[in-house]
C-alpha positions in Angstrom: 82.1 -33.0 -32.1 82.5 -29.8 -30.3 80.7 -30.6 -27.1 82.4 -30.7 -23.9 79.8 -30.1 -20.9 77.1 -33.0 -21.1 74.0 -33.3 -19.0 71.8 -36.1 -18.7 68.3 -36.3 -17.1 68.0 -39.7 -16.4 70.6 -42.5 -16.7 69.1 -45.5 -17.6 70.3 -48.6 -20.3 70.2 -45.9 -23.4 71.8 -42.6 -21.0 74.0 -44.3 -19.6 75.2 -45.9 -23.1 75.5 -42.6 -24.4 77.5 -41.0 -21.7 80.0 -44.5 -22.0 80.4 -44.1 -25.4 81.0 -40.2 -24.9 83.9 -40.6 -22.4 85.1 -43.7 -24.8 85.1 -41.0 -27.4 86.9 -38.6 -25.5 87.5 -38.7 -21.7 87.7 -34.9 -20.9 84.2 -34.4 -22.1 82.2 -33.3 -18.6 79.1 -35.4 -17.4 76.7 -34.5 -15.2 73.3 -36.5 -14.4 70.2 -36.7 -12.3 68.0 -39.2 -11.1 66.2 -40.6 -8.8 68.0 -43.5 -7.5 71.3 -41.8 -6.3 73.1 -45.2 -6.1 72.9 -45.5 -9.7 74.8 -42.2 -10.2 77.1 -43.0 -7.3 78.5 -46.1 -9.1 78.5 -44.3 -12.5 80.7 -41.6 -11.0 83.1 -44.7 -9.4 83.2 -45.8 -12.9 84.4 -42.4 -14.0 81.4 -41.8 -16.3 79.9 -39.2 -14.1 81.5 -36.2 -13.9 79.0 -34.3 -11.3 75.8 -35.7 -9.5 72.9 -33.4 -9.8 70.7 -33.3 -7.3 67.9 -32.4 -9.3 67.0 -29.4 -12.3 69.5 -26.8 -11.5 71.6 -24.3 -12.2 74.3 -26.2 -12.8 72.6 -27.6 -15.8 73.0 -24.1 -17.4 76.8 -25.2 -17.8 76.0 -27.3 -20.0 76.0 -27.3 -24.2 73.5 -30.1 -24.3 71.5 -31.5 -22.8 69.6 -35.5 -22.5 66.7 -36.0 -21.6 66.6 -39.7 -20.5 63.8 -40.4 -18.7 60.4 -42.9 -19.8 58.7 -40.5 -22.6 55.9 -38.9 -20.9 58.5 -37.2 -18.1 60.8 -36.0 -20.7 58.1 -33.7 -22.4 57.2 -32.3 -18.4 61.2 -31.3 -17.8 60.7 -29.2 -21.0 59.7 -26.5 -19.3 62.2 -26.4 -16.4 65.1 -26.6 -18.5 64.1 -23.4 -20.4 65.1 -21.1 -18.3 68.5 -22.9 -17.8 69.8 -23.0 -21.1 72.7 -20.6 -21.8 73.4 -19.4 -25.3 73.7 -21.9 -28.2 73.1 -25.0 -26.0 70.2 -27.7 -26.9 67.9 -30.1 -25.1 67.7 -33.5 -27.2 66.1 -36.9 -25.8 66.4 -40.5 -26.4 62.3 -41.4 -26.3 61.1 -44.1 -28.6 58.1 -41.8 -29.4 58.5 -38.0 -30.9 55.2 -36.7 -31.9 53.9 -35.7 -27.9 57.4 -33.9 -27.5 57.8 -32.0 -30.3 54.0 -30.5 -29.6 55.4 -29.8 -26.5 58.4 -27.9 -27.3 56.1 -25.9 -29.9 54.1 -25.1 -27.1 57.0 -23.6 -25.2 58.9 -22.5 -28.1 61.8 -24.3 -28.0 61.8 -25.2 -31.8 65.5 -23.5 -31.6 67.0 -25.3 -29.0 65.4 -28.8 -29.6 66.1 -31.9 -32.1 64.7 -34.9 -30.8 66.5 -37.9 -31.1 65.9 -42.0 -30.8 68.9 -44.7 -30.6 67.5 -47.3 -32.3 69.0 -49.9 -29.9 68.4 -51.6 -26.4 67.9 -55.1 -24.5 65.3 -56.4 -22.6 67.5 -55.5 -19.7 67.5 -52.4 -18.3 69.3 -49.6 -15.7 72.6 -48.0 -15.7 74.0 -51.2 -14.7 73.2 -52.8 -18.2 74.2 -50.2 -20.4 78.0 -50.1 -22.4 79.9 -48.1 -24.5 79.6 -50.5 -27.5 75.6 -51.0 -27.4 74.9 -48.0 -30.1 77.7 -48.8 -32.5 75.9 -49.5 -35.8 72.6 -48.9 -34.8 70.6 -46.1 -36.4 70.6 -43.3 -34.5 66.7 -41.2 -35.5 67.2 -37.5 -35.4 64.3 -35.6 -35.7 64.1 -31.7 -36.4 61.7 -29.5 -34.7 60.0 -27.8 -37.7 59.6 -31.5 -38.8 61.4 -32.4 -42.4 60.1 -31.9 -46.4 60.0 -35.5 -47.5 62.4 -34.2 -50.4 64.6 -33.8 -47.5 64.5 -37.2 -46.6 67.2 -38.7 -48.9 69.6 -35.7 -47.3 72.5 -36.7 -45.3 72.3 -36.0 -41.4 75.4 -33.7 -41.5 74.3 -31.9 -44.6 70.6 -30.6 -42.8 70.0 -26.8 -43.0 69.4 -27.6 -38.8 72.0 -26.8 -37.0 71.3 -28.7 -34.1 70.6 -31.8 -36.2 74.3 -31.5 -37.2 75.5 -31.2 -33.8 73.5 -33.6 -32.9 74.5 -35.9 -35.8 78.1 -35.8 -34.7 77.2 -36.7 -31.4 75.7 -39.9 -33.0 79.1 -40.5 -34.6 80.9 -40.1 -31.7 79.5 -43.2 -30.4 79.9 -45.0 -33.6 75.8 -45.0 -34.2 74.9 -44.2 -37.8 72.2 -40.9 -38.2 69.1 -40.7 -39.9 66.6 -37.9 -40.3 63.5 -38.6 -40.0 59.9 -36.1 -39.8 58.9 -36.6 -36.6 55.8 -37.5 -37.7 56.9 -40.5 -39.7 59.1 -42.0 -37.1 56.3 -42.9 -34.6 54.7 -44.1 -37.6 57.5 -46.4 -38.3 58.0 -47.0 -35.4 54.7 -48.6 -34.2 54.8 -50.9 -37.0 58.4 -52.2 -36.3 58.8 -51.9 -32.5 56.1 -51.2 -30.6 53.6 -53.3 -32.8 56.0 -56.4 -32.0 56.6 -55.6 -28.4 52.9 -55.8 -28.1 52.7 -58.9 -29.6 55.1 -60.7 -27.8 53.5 -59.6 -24.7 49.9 -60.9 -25.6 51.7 -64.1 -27.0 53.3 -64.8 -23.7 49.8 -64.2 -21.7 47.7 -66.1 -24.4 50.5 -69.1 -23.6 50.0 -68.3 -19.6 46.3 -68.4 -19.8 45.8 -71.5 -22.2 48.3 -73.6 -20.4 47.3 -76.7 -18.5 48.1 -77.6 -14.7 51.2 -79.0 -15.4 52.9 -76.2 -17.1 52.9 -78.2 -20.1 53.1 -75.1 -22.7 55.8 -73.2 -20.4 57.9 -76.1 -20.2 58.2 -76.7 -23.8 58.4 -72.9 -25.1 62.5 -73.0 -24.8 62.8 -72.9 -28.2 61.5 -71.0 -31.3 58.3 -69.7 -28.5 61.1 -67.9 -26.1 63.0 -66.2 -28.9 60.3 -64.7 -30.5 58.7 -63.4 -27.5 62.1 -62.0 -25.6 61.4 -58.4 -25.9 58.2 -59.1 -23.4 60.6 -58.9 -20.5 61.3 -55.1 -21.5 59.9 -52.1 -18.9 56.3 -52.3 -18.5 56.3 -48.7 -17.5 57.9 -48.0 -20.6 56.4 -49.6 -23.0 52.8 -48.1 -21.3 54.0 -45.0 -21.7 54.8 -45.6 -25.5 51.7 -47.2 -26.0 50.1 -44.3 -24.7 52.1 -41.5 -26.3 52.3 -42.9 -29.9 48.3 -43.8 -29.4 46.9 -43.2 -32.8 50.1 -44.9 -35.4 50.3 -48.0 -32.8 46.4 -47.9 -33.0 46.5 -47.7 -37.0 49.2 -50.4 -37.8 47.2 -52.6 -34.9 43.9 -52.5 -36.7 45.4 -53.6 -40.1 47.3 -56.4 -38.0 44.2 -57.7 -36.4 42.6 -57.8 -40.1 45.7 -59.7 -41.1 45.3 -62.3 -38.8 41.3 -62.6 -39.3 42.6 -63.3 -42.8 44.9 -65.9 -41.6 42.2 -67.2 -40.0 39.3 -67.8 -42.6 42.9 -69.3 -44.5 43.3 -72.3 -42.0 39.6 -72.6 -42.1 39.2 -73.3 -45.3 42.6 -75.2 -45.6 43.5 -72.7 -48.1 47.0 -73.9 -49.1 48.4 -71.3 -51.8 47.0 -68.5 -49.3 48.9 -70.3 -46.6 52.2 -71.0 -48.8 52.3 -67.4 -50.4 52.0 -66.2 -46.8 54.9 -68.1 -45.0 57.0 -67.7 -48.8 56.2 -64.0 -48.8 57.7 -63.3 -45.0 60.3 -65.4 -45.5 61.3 -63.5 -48.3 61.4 -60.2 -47.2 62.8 -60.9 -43.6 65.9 -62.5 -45.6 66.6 -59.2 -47.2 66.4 -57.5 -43.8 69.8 -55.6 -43.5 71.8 -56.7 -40.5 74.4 -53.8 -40.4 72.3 -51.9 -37.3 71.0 -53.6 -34.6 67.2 -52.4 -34.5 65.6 -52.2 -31.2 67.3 -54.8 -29.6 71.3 -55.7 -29.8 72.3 -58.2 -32.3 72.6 -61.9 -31.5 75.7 -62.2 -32.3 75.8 -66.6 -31.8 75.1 -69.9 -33.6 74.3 -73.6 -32.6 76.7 -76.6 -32.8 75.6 -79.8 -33.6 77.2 -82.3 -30.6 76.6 -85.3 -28.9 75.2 -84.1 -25.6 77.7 -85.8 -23.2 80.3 -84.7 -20.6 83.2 -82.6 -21.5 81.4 -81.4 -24.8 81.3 -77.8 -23.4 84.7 -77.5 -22.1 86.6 -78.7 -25.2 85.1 -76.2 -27.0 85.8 -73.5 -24.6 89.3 -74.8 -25.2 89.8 -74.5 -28.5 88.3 -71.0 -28.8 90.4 -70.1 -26.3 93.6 -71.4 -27.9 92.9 -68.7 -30.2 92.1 -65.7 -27.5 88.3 -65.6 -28.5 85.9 -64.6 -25.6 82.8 -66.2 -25.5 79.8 -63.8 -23.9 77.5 -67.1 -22.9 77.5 -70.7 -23.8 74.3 -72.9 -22.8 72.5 -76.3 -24.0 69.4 -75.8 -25.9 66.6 -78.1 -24.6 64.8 -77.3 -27.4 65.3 -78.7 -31.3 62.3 -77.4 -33.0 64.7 -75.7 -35.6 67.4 -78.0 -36.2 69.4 -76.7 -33.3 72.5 -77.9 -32.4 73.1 -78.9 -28.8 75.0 -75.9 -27.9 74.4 -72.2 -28.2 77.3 -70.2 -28.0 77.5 -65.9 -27.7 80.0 -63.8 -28.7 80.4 -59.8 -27.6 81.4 -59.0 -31.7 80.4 -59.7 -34.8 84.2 -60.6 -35.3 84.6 -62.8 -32.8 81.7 -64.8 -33.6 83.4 -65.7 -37.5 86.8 -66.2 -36.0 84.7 -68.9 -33.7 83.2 -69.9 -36.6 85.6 -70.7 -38.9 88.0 -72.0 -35.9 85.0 -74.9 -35.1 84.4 -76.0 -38.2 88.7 -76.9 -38.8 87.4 -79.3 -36.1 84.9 -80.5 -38.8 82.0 -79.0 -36.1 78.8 -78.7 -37.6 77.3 -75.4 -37.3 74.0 -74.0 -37.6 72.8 -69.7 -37.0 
């Protein structure tokens, strides 16, 4: 990676990830950011990620040999324009947005096909804000590049770095750099991936979570008891609402597509439990299981991975903290450790978080010399 002078239009969860993994990668690299909420950018500068606070589309920005474009989807597309004229020679604009389609029109429109390659870390949390982002949270998550003049399918099976683009290999290095692994990807068919396999679930964890809210009785009876499986599969519903309206909005059609077929899916489902149908209803719950078990587990997707597992105790006093002892006999940090109320699963008693994959199997395999019995 050859890029020293960095700018970033927004510094969010994702921005600010990227500039922390940047500076991880190699300190004298030069950051400079904008945004709205200067306090944000005044603590990332005490944390020596921020280089030089912008105070707004500049010259400055003409320094730089790329540039991020940070910012909910819909803005990025509108700074287009301003950054043109600041761009010296053989610098790029990229951005981060979870949609690609309504930004590469855009930079058609202004003809910035040669200094564009949009781009989408395929990681996050339901958290967001400067203050939640790390240098760790892209490692080994696909990183989406897309070129400008899209991509030939045959082109598809190519490796990042090998792309005829040359700002698709600069910007796969970048990628590197932060330990996330590249893709390429027609611009095009990311948001059509995409709807299905993010945005598709985030909408239907929100309308679970307001079909729960609206059915519930007086007493809360439905909230109270969705601890368990309910709360899990319906996390990503405390994500941005402004974001995930302005996805929902940019990526209109695909997310409209893949929504349809879901909605005849469930009618299906429906007419199934009907008519009691049980081979429909087995080859249903046989056929997901299936497939999601041959899901990969080497990138973290959307979200980060959950990096935990349940042990099976005797809920009692002092259960915590002898575990906490005998992990940390051994110098293993634990991110979070709480009591699940709910056992709809098989739970254990205890669900226990670790910051690394590695950490997490050292745990393991230290818990279970203590003849623990432990569940994922």
């Amino acid at each position: 990676m050859n890029e020293k002078i960095i700018g970033f239009i927004g510094l969010g969860l994702i921005g600010g990830s990227i500039a922390r993994g940047l500076k991880r990668y190699d300190p004298n690299i030069e950051i400079m950011a904008y945004m709205r909420t200067r306090s944000r950018l005044e603590q990332a500068k005490k944390d020596g990620i921020v280089d030089v606070i912008l105070d707004g589309i500049g010259p400055e920005l003409s320094r730089c040999d790329i540039i991020f474009l940070c910012t909910p989807v819909e803005y990025n597309a509108q700074y287009l324009a301003a950054i043109k004229p600041l761009l010296k020679e053989g610098a790029f604009i990229t951005d981060v947005g979870s949609t690609k389609t309504s930004i590469h029109q855009e930079v058609l429109r202004l003809g910035l096909e040669k200094s564009f390659a949009g781009g989408h870390p395929m990681a996050g949390s339901e958290k967001t804000g400067y203050e939640n982002s790390s240098d760790h949270l892209l490692e080994n998550a696909f990183y989406i590049i897309t070129p400008s003049g899209g991509l030939d399918p045959k082109s598809a099976a190519l490796r990042p770095e090998d792309s005829d683009d040359p700002l698709c290999r600069r910007l796969t290095a970048v990628a590197k750099a932060i330990g996330a692994i590249p893709m390429l990807l027609d611009y095009r068919e990311h948001d059509n991936v995409v709807a299905a396999t993010s945005h598709l679930p985030h909408i239907v964890a929100s309308s679970l979570v307001n079909l729960v809210r609206d059915s519930d009785d007086q007493n809360a009876t439905m909230k109270q008891v969705a601890a368990g499986g309910f709360k899990d599969i319906t996390r990503i519903a405390s994500s941005s609402p402004e974001m995930w309206e302005q996805i929902c909005v940019t990526n209109q059609k695909p997310i409209a597509q893949i929504l349809e077929r879901y909605i005849q899916s469930l009618t299906g489902i429906l007419d199934d439990i009907r008519s009691a149908s049980h081979p429909a209803l087995h080859e249903m719950f046989e056929s997901a299981r299936d497939y999601r078990n041959s899901f990969t587990s080497r990138a973290k997707g959307p979200l980060a991975p959950d990096y935990s597992f349940s042990v099976d105790v005797v809920d009692e006093a002092g259960a915590i903290s002898t575990i906490a002892v005998i992990l940390a006999a051994k110098g293993i940090n634990i991110k979070n450790i709480g009591i699940n109320n709910n056992r709809e699963q098989g739970e254990g008693a205890l669900r226990i978080t670790f910051y690394e994959k590695e950490a997490m199997e050292t745990a393991r395999a230290r818990l279970e010399q203590y003849h623990y019995e432990l569940r994922p």
